[in-house]
Backbone as a printed PyTorch tensor [residue, N CA C, xyz], in Angstrom:
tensor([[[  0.8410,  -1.1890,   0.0000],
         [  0.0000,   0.0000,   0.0000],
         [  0.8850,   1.2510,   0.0000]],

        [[  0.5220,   1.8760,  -0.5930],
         [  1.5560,   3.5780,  -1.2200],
         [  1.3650,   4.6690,   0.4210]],

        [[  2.3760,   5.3080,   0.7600],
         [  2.0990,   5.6260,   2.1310],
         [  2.9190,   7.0480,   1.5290]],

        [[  2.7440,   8.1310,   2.2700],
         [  3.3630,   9.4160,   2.3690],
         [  4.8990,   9.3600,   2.4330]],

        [[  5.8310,   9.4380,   1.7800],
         [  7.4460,   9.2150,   2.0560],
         [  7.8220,   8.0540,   1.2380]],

        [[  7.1160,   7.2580,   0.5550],
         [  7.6360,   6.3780,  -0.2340],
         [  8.1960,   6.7460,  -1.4620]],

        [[  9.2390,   5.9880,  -1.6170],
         [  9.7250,   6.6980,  -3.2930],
         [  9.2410,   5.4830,  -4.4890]],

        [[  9.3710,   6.0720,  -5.0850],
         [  8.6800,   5.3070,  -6.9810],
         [  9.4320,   5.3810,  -7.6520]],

        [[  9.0080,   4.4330,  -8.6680],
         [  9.4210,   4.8230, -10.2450],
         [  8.1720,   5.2580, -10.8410]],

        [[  8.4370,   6.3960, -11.5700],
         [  7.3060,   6.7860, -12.7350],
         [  7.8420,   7.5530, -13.3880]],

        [[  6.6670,   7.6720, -14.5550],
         [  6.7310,   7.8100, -15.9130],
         [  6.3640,   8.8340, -15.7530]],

        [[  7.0330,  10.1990, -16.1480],
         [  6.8960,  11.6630, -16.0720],
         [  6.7680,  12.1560, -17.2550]],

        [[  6.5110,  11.1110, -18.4610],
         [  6.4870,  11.7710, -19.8450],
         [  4.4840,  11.7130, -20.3620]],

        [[  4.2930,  12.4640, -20.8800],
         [  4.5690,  13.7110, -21.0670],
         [  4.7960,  14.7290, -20.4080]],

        [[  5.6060,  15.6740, -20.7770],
         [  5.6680,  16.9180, -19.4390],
         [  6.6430,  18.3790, -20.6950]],

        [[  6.8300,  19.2000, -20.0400],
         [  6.7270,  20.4180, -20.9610],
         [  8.3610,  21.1260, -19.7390]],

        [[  8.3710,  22.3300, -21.1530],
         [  9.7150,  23.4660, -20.3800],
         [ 10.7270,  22.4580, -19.3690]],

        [[ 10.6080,  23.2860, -18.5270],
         [ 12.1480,  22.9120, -17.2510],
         [ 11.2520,  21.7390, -16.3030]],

        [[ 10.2420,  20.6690, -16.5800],
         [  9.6870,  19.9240, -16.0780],
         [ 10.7500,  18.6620, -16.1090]],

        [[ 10.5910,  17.9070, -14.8860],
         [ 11.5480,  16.4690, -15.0340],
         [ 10.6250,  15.6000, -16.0090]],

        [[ 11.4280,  14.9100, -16.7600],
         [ 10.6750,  13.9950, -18.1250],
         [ 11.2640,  12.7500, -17.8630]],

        [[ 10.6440,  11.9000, -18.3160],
         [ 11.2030,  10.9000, -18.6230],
         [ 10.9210,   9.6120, -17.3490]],

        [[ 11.8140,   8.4280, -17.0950],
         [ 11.3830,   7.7460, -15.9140],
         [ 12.3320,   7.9450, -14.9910]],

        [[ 12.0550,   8.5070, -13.8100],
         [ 12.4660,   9.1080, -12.7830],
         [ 11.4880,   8.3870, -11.2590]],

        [[ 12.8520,   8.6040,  -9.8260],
         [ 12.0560,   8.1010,  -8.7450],
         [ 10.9630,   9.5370,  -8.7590]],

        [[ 10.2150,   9.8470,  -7.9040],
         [  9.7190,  10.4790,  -7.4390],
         [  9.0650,  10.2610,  -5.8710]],

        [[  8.6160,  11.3310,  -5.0520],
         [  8.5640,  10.8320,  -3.6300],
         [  7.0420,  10.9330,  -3.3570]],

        [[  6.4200,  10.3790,  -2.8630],
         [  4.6450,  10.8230,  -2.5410],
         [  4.6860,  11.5600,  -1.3040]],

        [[  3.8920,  12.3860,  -1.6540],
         [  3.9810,  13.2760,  -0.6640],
         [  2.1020,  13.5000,  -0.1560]],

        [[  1.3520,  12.9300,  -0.9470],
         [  0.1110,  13.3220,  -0.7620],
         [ -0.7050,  12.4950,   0.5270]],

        [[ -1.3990,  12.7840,   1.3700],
         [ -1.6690,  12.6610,   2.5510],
         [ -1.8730,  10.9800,   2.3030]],

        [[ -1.7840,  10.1030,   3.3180],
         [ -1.8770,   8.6620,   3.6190],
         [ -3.8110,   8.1340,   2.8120]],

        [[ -4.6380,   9.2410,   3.6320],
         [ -5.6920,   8.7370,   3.4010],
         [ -6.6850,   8.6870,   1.9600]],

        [[ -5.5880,   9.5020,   1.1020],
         [ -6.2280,   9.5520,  -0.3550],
         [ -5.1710,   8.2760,  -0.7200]],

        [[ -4.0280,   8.1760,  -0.3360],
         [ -2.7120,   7.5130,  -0.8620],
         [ -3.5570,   5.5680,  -0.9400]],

        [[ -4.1010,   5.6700,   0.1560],
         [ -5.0140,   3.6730,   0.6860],
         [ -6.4540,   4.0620,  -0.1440]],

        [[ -6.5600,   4.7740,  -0.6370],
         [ -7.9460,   4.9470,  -1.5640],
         [ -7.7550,   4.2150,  -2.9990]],

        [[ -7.9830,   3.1850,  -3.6450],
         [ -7.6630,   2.5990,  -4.8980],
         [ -8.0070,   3.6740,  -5.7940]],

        [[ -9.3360,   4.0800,  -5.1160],
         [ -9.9300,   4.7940,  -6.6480],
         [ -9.6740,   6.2290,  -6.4950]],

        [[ -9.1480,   6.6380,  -5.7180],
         [ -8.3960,   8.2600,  -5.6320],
         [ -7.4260,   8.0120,  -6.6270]],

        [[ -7.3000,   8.8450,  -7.9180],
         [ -6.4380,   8.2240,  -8.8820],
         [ -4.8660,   9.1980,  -8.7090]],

        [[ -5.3510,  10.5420,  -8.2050],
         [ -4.3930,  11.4130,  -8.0640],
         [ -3.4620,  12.0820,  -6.9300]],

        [[ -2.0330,  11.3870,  -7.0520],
         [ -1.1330,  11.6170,  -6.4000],
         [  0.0140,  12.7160,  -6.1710]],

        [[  0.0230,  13.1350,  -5.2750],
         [  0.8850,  14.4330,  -5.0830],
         [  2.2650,  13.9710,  -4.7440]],

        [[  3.2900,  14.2740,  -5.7250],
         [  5.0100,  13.5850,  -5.6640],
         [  5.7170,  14.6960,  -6.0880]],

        [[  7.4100,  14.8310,  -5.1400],
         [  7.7880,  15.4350,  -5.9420],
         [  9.2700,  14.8610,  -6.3250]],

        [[  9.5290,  15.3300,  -7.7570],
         [ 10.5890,  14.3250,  -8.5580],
         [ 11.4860,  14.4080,  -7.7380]],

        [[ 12.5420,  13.6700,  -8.0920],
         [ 14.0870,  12.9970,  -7.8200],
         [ 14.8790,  13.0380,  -8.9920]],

        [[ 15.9910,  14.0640,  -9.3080],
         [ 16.8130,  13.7140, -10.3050],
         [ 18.2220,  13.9160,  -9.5420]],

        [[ 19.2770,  12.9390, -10.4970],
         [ 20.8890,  13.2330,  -9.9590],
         [ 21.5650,  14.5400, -10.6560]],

        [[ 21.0360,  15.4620, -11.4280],
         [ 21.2870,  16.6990, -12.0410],
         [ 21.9740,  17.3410, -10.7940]],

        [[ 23.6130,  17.7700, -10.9150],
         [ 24.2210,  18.8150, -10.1640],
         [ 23.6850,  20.0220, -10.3980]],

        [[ 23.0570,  20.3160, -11.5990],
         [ 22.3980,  21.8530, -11.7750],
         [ 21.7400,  21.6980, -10.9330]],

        [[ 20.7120,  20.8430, -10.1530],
         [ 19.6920,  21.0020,  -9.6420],
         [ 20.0420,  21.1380,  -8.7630]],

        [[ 21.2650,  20.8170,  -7.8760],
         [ 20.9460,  20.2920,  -6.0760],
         [ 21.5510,  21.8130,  -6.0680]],

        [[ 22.1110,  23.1000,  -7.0750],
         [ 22.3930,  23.9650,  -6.4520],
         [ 21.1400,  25.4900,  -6.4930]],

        [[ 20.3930,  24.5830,  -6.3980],
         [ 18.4760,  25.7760,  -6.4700],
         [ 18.3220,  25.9440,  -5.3660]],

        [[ 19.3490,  25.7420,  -4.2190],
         [ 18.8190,  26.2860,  -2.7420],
         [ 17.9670,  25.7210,  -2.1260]],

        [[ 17.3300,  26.2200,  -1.1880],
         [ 16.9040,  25.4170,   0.1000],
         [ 14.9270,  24.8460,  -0.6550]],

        [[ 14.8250,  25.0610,  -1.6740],
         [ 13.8020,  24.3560,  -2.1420],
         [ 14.4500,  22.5860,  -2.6850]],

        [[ 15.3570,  22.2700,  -2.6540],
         [ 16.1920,  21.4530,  -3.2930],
         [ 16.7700,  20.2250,  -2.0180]],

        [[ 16.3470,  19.0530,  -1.7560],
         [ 16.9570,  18.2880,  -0.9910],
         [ 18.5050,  17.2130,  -1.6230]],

        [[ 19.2400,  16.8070,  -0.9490],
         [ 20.2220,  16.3040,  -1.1620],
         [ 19.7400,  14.9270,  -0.4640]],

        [[ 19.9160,  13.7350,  -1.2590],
         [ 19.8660,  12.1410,  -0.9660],
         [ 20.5460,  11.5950,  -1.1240]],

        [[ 21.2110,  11.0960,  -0.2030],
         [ 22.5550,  10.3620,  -0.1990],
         [ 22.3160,   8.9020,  -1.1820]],

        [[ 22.6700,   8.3740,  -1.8090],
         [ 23.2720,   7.1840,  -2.5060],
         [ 22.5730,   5.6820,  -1.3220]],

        [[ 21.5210,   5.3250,  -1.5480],
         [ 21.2640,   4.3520,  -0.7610],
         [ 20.0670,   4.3610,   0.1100]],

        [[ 19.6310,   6.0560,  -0.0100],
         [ 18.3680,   6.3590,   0.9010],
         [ 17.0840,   5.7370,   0.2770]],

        [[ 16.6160,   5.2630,   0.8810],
         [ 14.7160,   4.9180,   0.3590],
         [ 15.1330,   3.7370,  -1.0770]],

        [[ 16.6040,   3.2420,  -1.4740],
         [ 16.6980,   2.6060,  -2.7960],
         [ 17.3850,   3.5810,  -3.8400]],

        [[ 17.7910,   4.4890,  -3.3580],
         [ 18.3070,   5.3510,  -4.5340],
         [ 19.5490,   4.6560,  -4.5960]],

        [[ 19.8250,   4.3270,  -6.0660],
         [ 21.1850,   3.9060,  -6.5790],
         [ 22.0730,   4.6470,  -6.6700]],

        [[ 22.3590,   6.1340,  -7.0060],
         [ 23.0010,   6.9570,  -6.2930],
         [ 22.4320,   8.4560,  -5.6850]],

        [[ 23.4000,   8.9990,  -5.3560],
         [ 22.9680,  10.3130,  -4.9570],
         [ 22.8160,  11.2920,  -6.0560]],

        [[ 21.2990,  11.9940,  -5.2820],
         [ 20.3770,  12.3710,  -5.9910],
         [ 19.4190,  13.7700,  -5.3030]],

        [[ 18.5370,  14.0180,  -6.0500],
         [ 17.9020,  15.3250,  -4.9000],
         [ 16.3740,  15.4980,  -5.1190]],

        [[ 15.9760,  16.2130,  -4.0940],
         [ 14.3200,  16.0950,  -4.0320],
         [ 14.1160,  17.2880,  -5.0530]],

        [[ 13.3880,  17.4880,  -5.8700],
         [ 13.2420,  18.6250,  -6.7820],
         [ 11.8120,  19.6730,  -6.0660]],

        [[ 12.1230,  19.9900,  -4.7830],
         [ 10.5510,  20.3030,  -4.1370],
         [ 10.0630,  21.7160,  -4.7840]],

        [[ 10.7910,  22.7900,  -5.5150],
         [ 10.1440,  23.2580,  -6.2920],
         [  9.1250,  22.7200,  -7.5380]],

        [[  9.3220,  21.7460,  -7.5940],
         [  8.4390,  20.9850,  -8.9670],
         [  7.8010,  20.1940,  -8.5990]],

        [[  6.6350,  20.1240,  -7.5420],
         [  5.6520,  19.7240,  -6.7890],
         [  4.6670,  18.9720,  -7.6360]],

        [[  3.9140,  18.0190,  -8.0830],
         [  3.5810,  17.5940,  -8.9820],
         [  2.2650,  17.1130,  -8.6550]],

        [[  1.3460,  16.6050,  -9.5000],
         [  0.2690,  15.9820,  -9.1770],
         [  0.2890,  14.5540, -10.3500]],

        [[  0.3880,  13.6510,  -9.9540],
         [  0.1390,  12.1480, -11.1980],
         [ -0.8100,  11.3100, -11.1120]],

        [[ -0.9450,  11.0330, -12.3020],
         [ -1.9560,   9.6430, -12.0910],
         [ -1.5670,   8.6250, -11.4410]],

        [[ -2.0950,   7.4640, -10.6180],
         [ -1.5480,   6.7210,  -9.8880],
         [ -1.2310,   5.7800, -11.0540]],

        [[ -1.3480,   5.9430, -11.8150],
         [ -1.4040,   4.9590, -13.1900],
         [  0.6140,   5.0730, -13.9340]],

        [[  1.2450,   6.3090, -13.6110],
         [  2.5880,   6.4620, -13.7700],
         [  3.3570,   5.8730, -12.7620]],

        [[  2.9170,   5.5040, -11.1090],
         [  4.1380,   4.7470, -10.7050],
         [  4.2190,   2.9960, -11.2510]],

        [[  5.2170,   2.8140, -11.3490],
         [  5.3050,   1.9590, -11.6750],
         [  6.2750,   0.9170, -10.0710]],

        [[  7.2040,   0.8640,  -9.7400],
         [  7.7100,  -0.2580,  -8.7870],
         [  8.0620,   0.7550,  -7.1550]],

        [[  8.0640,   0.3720,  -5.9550],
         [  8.5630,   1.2450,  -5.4410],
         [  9.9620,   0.5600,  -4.7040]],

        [[ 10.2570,   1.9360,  -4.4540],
         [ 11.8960,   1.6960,  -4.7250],
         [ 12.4390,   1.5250,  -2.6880]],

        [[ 11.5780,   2.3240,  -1.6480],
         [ 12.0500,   2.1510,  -0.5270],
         [ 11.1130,   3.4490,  -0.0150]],

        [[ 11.2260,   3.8820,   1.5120],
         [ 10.7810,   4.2780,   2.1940],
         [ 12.2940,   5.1410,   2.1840]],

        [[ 11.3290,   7.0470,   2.5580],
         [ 12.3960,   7.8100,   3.2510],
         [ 12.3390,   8.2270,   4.5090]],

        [[ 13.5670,   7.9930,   5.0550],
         [ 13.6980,   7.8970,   6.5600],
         [ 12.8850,   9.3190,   7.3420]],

        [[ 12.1320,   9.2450,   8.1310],
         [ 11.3540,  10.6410,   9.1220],
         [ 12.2190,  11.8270,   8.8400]],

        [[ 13.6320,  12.0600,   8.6100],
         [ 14.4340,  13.0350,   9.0760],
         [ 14.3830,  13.7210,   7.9100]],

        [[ 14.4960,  12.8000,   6.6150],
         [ 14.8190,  13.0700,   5.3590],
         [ 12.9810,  13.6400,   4.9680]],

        [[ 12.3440,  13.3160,   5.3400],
         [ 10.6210,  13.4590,   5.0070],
         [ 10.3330,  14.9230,   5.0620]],

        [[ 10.7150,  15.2680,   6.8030],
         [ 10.7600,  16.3710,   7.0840],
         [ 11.7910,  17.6970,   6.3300]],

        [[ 12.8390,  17.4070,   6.1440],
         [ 13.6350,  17.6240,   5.3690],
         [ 12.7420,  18.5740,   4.0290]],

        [[ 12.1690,  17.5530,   3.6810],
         [ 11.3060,  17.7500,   2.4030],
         [ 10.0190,  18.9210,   2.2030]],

        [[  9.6880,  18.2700,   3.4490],
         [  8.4030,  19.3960,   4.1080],
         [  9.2240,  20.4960,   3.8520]],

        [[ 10.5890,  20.8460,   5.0370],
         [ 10.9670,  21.9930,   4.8570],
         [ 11.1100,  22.4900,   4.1080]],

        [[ 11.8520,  21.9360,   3.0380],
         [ 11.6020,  22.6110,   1.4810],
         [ 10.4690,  22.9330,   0.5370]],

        [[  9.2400,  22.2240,   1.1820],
         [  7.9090,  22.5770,   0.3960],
         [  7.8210,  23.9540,   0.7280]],

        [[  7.6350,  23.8520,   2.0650],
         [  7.4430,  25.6450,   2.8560],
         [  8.0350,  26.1760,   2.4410]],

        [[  9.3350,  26.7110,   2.2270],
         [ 10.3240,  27.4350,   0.8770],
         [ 10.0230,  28.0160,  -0.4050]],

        [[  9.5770,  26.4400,  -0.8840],
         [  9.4240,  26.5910,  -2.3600],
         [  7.7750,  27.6040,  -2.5400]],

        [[  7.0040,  27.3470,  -1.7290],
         [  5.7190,  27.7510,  -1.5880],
         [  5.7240,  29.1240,  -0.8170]],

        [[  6.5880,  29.5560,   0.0070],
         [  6.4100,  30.8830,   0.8370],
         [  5.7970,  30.7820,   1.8550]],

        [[  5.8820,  29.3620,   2.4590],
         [  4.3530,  29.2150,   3.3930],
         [  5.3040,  29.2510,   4.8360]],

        [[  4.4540,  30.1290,   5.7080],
         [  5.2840,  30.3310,   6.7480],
         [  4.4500,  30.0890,   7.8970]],

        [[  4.9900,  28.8140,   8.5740],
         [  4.3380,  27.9160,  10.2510],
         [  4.4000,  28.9070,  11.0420]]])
């Protein structure tokens, strides 16, 4: 069952401009209780690429070490590019990210969004 912090594989194509394309992890981020819904089709993730351009976009941008949640190497949360998918694009999942690293993520949503606790 797909839970909040899990990472994926999916299929990000089609997608447009400075969007991640292609098959990439991505992380779910969308609340647990739509996530155990079969027929809730739409999931809130945000990508994972190993792009050095990327991990230097600042504090919207997480750093994943090589081994976290299944990542084969190190890699980064893209939390400016917040996404919404069909549950129909993940395809295998790859591991769970650890509480520290989750939060981590959060923090960077609040960033990327302006949203201030």
């Amino acid at each position: 069952m797909m839970k909040r912090g899990d990472v994926y594989w999916a299929n990000l194509a089609p997608r447009s401009g400075s969007e991640q394309t292609g098959r990439c992890p991505v992380i779910i981020l969308s609340h647990d209780a739509f996530n155990q819904i079969v027929g809730w089709k739409s999931i809130i993730v945000v990508p994972v690429s190993t792009s050095q351009q990327q991990a230097r976009r600042g504090p919207t941008v997480v750093s994943l070490a090589a081994g976290t949640a299944g990542l084969a190497s190190d890699c980064n949360a893209i939390c400016h590019q917040i996404t919404t998918l069909d549950r129909g694009k993940l395809t295998d999942r790859m591991g769970q990210l650890p509480v520290e690293m989750l939060a981590a993520v959060e923090k960077a949503l609040l960033a990327a969004m302006d949203i201030r606790r």
